[in-house]
C-alpha positions in Angstrom: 11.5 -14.0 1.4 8.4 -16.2 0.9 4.5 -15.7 1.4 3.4 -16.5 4.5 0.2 -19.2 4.5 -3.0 -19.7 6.3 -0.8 -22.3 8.2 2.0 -19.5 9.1 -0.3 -17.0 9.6 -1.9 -19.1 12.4 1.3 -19.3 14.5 2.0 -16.3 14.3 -1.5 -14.2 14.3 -3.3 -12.8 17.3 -6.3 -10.9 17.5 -6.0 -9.1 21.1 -3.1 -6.9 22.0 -2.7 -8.6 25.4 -1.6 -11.7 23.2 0.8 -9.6 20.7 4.5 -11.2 22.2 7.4 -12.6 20.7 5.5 -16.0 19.5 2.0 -14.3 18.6 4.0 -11.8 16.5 1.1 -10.3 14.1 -1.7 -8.3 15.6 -4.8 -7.7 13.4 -7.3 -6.4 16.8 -10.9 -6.5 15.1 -9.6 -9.8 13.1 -11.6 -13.0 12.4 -10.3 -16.4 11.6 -12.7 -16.8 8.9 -10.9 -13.8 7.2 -7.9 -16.1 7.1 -7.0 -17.2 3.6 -4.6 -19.9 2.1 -2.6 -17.1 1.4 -3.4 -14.0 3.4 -6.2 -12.0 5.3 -9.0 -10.6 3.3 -9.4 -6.7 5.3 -13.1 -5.7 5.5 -14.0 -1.9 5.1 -13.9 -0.2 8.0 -15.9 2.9 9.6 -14.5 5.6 7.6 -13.9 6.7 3.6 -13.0 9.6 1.9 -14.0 10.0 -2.2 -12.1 12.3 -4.2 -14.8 13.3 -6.9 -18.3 12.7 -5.6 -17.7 13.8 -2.4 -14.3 14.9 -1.2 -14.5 14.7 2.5 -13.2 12.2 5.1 -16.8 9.9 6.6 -18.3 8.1 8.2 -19.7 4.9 7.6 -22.4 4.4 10.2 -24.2 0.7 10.9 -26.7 0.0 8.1 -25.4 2.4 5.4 -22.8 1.7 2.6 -20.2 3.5 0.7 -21.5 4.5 -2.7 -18.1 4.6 -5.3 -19.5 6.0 -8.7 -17.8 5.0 -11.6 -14.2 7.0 -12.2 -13.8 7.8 -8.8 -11.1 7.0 -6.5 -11.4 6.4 -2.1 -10.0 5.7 0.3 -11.2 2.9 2.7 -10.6 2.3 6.4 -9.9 -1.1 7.2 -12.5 -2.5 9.8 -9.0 -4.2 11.4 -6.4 -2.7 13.1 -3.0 -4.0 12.1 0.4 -4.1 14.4 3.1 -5.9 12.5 6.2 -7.9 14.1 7.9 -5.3 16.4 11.9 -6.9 14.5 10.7 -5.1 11.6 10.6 -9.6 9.9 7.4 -9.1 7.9 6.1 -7.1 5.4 2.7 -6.7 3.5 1.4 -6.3 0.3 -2.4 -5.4 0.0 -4.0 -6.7 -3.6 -7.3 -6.9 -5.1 -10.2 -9.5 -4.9 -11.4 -11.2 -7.6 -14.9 -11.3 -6.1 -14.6 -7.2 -6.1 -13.0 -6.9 -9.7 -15.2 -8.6 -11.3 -18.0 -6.2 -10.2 -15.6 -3.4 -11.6 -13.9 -2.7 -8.6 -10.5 -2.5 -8.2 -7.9 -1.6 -5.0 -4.8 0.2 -6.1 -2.1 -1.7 -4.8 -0.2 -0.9 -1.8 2.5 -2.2 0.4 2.7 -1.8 4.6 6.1 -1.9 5.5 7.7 -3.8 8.0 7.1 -2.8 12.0 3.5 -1.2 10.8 1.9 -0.7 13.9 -0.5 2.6 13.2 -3.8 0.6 13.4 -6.2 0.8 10.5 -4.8 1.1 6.8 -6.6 3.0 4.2 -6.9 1.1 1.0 -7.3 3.2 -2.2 -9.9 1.9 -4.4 -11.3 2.9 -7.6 -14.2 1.5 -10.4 -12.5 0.9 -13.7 -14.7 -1.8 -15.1 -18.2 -0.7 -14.8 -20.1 2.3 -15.3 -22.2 0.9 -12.4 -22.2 2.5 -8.6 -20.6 0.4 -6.5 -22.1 0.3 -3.0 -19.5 -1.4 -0.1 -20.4 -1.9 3.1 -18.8 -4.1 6.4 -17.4 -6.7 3.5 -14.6 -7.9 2.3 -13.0 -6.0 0.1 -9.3 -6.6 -0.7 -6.6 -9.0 0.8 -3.4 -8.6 2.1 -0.7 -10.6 2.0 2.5 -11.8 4.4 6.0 -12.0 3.5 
């Protein structure tokens, strides 16, 4: 088992379901080559959250407004992509954190997406540990996830 890179991914990586075959094995619909990294996909939030302390009900994140995580609290974040892994069950996924989002104090809890995935979006739970700051996310990268 090895990571896959920004090389592999490319092979392999489609963005429209009419593409998704046996060469294009990897479907990420919504996706965006310049989310490619050397060693994975950064996800972007998507249009829907839930918070577990401020406000514990399932929303909506409508154009122009962001998701407002208060420090201590916990969500869970839609991915703006929509993810179909290889139907052979050949590649699984671990989702890890950004440094660009820790170092504001933000922090995903890490989670794997096991192989044949193919349920569309993922929801990513996040929490603030290092900052007593609100942390406001909107349509941005937020964590990536990587290949194996």
């Amino acid at each position: 088992m090895s990571i896959l890179t920004d090389t592999d991914l490319k092979k392999i990586l489609c963005y429209d379901e009419a593409q998704w075959n046996d060469t294009k094995t990897l479907l990420i619909q919504d996706g965006s080559d310049d989310c490619i990294t050397p060693m994975g996909y950064d996800l972007r939030v998507g249009g829907f959250y839930k918070t577990f302390i401020a406000k514990p009900n399932l929303d909506v994140l409508s154009e122009g407004k962001s998701i407002a995580i208060k420090p201590g609290d916990i969500a869970l974040i839609g991915t703006y992509e929509k993810l179909r892994m290889p139907k052979d069950g050949s590649i699984s996924a671990l989702i890890l954190s950004r440094v660009s989002q820790v170092s504001r104090g933000l922090s995903n809890i890490s989670t794997k997406v096991d192989p044949g995935w193919a349920e569309g979006e993922l929801l990513i739970p996040i929490q603030i540990i290092f900052s007593r700051d609100v942390i406001k996310l909107n349509y941005t990268r937020f964590c990536t996830i990587v290949f194996f």
